[in-house]
Wavefront OBJ file of the C-alpha trace (Angstrom):
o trace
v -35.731 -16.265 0.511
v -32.846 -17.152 -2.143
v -29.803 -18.803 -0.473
v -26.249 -17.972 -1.696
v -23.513 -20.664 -0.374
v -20.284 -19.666 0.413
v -16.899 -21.552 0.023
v -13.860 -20.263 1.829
v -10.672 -21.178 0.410
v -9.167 -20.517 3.882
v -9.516 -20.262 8.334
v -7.193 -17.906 9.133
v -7.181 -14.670 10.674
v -9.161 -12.967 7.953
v -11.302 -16.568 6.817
v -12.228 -16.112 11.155
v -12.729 -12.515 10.880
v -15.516 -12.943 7.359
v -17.455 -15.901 9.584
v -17.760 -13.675 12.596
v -19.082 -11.063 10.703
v -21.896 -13.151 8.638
v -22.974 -14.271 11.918
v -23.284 -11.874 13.994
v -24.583 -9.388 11.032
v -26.891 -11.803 10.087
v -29.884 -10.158 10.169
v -29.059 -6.987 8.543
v -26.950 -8.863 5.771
v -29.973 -10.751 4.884
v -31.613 -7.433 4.691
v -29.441 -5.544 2.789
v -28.514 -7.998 0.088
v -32.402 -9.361 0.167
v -30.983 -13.002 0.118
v -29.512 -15.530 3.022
v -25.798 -15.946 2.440
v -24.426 -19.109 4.135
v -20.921 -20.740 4.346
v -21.673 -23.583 3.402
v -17.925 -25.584 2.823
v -14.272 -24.832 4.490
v -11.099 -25.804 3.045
v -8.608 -26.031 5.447
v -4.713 -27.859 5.943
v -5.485 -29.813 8.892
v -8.742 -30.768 9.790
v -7.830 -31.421 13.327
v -6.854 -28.146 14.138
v -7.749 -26.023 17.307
v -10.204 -23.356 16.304
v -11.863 -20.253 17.647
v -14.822 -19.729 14.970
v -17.636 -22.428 14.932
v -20.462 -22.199 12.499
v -22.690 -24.221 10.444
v -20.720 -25.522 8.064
v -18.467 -28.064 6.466
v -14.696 -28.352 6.727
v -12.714 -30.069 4.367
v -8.588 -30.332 3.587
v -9.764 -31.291 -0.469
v -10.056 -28.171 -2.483
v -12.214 -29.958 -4.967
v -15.023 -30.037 -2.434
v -15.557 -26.511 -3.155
v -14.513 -26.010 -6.224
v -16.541 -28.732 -8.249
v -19.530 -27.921 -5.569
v -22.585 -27.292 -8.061
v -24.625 -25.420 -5.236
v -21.686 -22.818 -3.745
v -22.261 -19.560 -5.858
v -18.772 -17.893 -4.414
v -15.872 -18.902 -4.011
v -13.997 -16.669 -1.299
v -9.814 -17.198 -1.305
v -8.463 -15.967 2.018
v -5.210 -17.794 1.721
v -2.762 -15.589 0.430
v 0.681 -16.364 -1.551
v 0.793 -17.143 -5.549
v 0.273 -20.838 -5.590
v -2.039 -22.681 -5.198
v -4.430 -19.814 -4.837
v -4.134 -18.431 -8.364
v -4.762 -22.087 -9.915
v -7.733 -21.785 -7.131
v -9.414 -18.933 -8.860
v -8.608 -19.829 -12.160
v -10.898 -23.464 -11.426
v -13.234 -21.940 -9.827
v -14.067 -19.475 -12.512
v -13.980 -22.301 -15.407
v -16.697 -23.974 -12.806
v -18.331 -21.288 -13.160
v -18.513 -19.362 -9.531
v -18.033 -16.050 -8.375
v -14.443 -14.924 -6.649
v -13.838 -12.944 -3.656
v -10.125 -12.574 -2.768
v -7.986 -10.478 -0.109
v -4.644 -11.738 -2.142
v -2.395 -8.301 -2.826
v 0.697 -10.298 -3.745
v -1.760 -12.542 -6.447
v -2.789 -9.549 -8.105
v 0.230 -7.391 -7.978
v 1.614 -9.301 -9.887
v -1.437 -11.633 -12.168
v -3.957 -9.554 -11.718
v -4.362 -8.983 -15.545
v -4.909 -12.707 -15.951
v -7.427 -13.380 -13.477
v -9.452 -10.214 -14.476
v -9.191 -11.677 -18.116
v -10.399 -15.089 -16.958
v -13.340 -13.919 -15.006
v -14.452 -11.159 -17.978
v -14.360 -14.539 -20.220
v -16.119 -16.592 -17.788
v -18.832 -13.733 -17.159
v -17.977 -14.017 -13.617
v -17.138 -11.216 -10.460
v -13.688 -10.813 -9.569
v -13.646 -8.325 -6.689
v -10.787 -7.733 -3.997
v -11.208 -4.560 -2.068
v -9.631 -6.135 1.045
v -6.098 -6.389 -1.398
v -4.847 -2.826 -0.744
v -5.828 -1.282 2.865
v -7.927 -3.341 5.089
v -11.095 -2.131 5.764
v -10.876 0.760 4.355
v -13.387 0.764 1.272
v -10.802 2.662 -1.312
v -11.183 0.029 -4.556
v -14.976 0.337 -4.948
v -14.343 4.516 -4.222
v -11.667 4.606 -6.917
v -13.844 2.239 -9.255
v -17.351 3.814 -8.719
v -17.922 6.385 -6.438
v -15.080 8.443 -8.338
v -15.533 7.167 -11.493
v -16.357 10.724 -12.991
v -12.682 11.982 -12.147
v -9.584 12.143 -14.046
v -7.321 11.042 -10.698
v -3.974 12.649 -11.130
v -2.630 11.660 -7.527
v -2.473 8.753 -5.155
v -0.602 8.955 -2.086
v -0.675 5.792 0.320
v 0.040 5.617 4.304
v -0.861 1.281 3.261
v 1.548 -0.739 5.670
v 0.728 -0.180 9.372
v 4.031 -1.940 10.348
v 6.544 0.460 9.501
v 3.695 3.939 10.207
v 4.097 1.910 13.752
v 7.641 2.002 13.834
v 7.677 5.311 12.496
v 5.421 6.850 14.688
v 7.113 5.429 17.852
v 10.269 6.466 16.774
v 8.891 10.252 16.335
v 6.632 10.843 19.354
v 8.986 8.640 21.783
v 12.723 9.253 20.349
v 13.925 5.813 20.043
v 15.831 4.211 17.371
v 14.833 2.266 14.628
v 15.988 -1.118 15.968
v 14.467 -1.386 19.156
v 10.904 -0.254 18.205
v 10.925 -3.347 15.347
v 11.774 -5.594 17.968
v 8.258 -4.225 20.102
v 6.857 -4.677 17.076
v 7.807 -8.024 16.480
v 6.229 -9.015 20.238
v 3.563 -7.097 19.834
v 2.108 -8.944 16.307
v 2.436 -6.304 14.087
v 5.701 -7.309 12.635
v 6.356 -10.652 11.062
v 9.509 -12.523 12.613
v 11.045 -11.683 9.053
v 9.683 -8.360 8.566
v 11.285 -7.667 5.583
v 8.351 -7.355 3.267
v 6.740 -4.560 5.561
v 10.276 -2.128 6.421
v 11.388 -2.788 2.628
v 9.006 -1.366 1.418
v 7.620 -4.409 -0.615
v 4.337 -5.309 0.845
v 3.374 -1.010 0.290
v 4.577 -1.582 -3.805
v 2.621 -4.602 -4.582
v -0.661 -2.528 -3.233
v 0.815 0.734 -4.780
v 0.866 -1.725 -8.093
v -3.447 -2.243 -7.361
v -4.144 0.756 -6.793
v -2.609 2.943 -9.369
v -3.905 0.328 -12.424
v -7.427 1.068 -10.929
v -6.711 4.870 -10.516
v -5.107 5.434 -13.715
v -7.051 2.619 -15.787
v -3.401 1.270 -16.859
v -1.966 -2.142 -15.930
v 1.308 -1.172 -13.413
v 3.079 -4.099 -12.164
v 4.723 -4.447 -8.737
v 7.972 -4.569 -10.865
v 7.370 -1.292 -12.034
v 7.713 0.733 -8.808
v 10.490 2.324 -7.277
v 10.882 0.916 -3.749
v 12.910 1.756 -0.718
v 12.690 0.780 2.902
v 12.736 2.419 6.486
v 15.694 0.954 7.852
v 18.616 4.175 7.403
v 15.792 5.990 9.099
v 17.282 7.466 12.029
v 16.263 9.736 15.178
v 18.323 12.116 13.716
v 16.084 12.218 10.656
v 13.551 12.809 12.289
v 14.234 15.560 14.424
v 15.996 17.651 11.536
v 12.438 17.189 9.839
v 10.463 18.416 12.903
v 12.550 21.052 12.959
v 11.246 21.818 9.648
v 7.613 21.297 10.529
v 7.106 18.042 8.887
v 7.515 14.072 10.024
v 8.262 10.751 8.082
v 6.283 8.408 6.722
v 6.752 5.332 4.098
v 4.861 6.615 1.586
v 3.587 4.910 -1.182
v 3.167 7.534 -4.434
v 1.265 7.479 -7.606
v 1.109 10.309 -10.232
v -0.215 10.765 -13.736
v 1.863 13.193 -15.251
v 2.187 13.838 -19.237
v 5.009 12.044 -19.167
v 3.485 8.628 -17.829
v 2.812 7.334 -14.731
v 5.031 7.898 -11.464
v 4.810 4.800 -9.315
v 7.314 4.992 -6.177
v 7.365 3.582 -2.296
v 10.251 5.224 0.136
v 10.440 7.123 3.355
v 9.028 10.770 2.627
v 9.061 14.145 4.619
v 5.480 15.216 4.907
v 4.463 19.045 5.980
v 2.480 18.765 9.276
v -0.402 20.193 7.549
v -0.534 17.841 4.837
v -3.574 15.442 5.957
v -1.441 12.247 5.933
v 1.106 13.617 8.635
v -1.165 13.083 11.334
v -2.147 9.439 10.439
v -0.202 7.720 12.859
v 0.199 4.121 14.766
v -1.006 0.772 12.457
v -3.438 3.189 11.019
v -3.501 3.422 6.909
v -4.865 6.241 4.773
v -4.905 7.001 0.967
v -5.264 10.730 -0.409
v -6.483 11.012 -3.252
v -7.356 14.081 -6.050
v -9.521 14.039 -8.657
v -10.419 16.934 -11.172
v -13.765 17.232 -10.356
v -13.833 16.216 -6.605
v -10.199 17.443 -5.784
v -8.522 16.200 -2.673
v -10.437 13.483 -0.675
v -8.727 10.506 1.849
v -9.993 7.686 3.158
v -8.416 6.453 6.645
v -8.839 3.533 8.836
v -7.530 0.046 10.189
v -5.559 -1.827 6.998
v -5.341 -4.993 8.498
v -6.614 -7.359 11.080
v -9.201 -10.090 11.351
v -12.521 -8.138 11.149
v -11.544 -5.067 9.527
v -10.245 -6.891 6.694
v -13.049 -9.198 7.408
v -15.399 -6.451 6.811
v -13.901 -5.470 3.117
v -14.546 -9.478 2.167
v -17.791 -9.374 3.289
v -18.554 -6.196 1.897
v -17.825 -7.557 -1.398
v -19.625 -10.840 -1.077
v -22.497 -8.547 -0.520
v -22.244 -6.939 -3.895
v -21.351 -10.690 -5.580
v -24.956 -11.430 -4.191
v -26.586 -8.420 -5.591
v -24.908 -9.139 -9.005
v -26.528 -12.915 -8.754
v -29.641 -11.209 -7.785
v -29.818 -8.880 -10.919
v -28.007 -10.979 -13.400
v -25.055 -9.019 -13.789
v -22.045 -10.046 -12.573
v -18.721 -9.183 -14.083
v -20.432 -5.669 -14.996
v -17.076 -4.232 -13.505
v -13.689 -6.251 -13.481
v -10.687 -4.715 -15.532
v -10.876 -1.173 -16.163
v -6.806 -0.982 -17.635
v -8.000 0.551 -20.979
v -5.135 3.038 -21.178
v -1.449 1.876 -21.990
v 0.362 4.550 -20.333
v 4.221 4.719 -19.918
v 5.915 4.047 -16.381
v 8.483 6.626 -15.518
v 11.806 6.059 -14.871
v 13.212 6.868 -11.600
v 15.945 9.132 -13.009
v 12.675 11.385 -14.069
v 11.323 11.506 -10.682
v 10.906 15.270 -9.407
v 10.322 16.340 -5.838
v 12.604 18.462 -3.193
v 15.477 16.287 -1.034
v 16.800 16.101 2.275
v 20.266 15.240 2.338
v 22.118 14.938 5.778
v 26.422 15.110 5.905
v 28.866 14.920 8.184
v 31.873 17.372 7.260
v 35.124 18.903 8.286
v 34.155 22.016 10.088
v 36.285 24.318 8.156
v 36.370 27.600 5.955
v 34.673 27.646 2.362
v 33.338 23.501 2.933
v 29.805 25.056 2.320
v 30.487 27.469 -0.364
v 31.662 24.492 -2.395
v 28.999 22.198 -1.921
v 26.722 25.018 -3.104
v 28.693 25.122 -6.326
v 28.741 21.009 -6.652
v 24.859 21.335 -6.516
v 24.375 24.335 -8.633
v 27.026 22.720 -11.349
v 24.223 20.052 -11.326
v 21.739 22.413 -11.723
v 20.294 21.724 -8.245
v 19.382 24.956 -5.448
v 19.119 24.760 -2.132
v 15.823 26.185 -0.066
v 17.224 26.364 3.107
v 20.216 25.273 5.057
v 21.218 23.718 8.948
v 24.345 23.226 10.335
v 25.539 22.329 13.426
v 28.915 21.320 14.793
v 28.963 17.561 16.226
v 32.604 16.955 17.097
v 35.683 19.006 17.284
v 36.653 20.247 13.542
v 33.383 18.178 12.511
v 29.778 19.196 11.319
v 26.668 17.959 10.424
v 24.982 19.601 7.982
v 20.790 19.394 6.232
v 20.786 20.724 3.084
v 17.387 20.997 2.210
v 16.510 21.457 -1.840
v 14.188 22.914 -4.408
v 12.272 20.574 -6.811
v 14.888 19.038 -9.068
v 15.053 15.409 -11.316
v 16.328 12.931 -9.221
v 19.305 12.478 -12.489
v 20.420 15.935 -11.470
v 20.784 15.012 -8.191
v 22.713 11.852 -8.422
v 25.073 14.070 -10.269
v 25.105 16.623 -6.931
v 26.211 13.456 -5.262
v 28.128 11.614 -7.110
v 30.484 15.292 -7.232
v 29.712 15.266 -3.164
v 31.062 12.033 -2.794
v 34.429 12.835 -4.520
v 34.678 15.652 -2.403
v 37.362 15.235 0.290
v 35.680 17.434 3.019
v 32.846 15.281 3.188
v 33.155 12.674 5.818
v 29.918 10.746 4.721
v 26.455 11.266 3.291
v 24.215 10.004 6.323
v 20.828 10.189 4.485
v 18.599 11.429 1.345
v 15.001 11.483 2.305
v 12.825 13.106 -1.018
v 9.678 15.784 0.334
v 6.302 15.215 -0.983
v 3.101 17.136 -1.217
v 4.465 20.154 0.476
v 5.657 24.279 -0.080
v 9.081 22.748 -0.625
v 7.866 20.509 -3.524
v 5.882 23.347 -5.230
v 7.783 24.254 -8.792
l 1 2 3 4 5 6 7 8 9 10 11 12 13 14 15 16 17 18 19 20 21 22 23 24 25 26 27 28 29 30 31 32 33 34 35 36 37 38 39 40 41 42 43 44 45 46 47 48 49 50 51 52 53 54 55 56 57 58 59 60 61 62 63 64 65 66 67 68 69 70 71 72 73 74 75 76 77 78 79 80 81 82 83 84 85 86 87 88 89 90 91 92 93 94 95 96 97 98 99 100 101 102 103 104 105 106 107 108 109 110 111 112 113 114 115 116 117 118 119 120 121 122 123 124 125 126 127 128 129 130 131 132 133 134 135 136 137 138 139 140 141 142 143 144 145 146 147 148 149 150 151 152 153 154 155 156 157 158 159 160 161 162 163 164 165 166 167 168 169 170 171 172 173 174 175 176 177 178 179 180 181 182 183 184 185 186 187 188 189 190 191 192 193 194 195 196 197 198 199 200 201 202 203 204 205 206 207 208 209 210 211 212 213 214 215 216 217 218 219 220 221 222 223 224 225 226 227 228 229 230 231 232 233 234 235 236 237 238 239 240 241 242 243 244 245 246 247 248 249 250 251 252 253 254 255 256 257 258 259 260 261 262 263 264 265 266 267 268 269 270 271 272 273 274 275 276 277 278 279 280 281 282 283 284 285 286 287 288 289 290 291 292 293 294 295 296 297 298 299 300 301 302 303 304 305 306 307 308 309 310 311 312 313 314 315 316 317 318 319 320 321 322 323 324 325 326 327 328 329 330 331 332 333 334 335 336 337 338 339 340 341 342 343 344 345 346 347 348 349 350 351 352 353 354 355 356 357 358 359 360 361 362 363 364 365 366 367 368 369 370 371 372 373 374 375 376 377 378 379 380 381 382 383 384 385 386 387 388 389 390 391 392 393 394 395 396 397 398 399 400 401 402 403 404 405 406 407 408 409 410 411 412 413 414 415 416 417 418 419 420 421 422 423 424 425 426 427 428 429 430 431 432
């Protein structure tokens, strides 16, 4: 039977979690892709390192070892960052091998330029453990919907902050404290700014709405904000109104160009992603012909991001087998505008603290309405002596308009403080 060597361009958690799974999958592997796949070479940092994972094969701290091997067919980068990996991939493809890669922040941000260089070199560039772990959503978006129009992507894709968000909802507790479990539990980094900033979500947000609209989007080009002026407050006013938080990451193609945006978002209860909870990750999306569909499951960890790697070494293999690699790599054929935030549309939350006294909410209505903005419902409920909170809850309006509301808000001398905007998606309240 053919053999296919392996290099891995890195023995980390996920380089661990791709070994374990060609070993002890062996059998069916072999089966499935009707060829032996070994790893054959390891590059690693220190070669006297304590390790868990033991196999047949070679370690080596010299990345030419791999890379100028004549007999490794694919080259597999588990490293992560920019540099060196993207000079990595570019070598390996001018040596003419096969890429695997789990590197979001790579191809957020030159993912144009290595799909170019592997199209030129006739070579497979495939990453569908980039965006959500294990579950399978790039070779979905790329083949199994590949007859749809997709108007709508909307992304539960960091399982740090749903963690911290779903603690904070089912157990009450503020934002602070359940980041520091977090931290000691591994599922926050020590700085975890890229997860509660919402910056790990936009570079994946970035992947998967060039694949879903076939239009190169950046990771500059979306709108991000983070979790951290989430408060228990929040959300318990948006229980009240049937619906929890998440960090959602959104992607629309509207007439108007594409709608690329990561912040906290109220969710109905009934909309599937309210109920995807813990470090779990799920992506909704509609097509025209299919219509709504989601995919759900672990989007991170040694074998379940293991499992996406090895998945697409699998279809590398069949590709060498039928002589037809690089039959899918970029599919950005459209150049489609990216919306500016002022053009965003969707219903608000807004929380205040006020002077409790007569005609305070009769002229907030009219700062609103002057800015062309309605309310669809209202709470209020006294805090302090002579003070109030108060939810105003919107229709559908521009997020321009808005500002305006607030900026008039702000001026007003009644108001004590704006505690909180939070926008609605994918709910009645969002309907126009």
């Amino acid at each position: 039977m053919q053999v296919v060597s392996i290099g891995l361009l890195g023995l980390g958690t996920v380089g661990s979690g791709v070994i374990q799974i060609l070993e002890q999958n062996a059998s069916d592997i072999q089966n499935r892709s009707q060829t032996q796949i070994k790893v054959s070479k390891v590059l690693v940092r220190n070669l006297n390192a304590p390790r868990n994972v033991q196999g047949d094969f070679t370690l080596t701290d010299q990345v030419k070892d791999i890379l100028t091997d004549p007999q490794i067919d694919v080259v597999v980068e588990v490293m992560g960052g920019i540099e060196p990996a993207r000079t990595y991939i570019l070598e390996a493809f001018k040596n003419g091998k096969n890429v695997v890669t789990a590197n979001k922040d790579l191809l957020a941000i030159h993912g144009h330029e290595l799909l170019d260089a592997a199209k030129e070199a006739g070579k497979d560039l495939l990453f569908e453990a980039s965006v959500a772990g294990g579950i399978p959503i790039i070779a979905a978006l790329k083949q199994s919907l590949a007859g749809n129009k997709i108007s709508e992507v909307l992304g539960i894709i960091n399982g740090t902050t749903n963690y911290i968000l779903t603690a904070m909802s089912e157990q009450g507790r503020d934002y602070q404290e359940v980041l520091e479990e977090a931290q000691k539990l591994g599922y926050a980094e020590a700085d975890p700014s890229a997860d509660v900033d919402g910056l790990d979500a936009a570079r994946k947000l970035a992947i998967l709405a060039s694949i879903a609209f076939n239009s190169r989007v950046t990771v500059n080009d979306v709108y991000v904000e983070g979790i951290s002026k989430i408060t228990s407050e929040d959300i318990a006013y948006a229980r009240e109104l049937n619906s929890t938080i998440k960090l959602l990451a959104v992607a629309k193609s509207q007439a108007d160009g594409i709608e690329v945006r990561v912040h906290p978002a109220i969710l109905p209860n009934s909309h599937p992603l309210a109920s995807v909870n813990g470090v779990f990750n799920a992506v909704y999306v509609v097509g025209d012909a299919v219509g709504e569909t989601m995919f759900y499951g672990r989007g991170a960890g040694s074998l379940p991001t293991g499992s996406a790697v090895v998945s697409d070494i699998i279809q590398v293999v069949r590709n060498l087998n039928t002589n037809s690699t690089a039959s899918i790599n970029c599919t950005c054929y459209n150049e489609l505008p990216i919306k500016s935030e002022q053009n965003f549309k969707s219903a608000f939350y807004i929380r205040l603290r006020v002077k409790d006294e007569p005609r305070v909410l009769a002229t907030l209505a009219l700062l609103f309405a002057e800015a062309s903005v309605s309310f669809a419902s209202i709470i209020q409920k006294q805090k302090k002596r002579h003070e109030a909170e108060i939810v105003l809850v919107t229709h559908p309006s521009q997020e321009s308009q808005l500002r305006e509301a607030l900026d008039s808000v702000r001026a007003y001398g009644k108001v004590l403080s704006i505690q909180n905007v939070i926008r609605f998606e994918s709910g009645e309240l969002n309907d126009d």
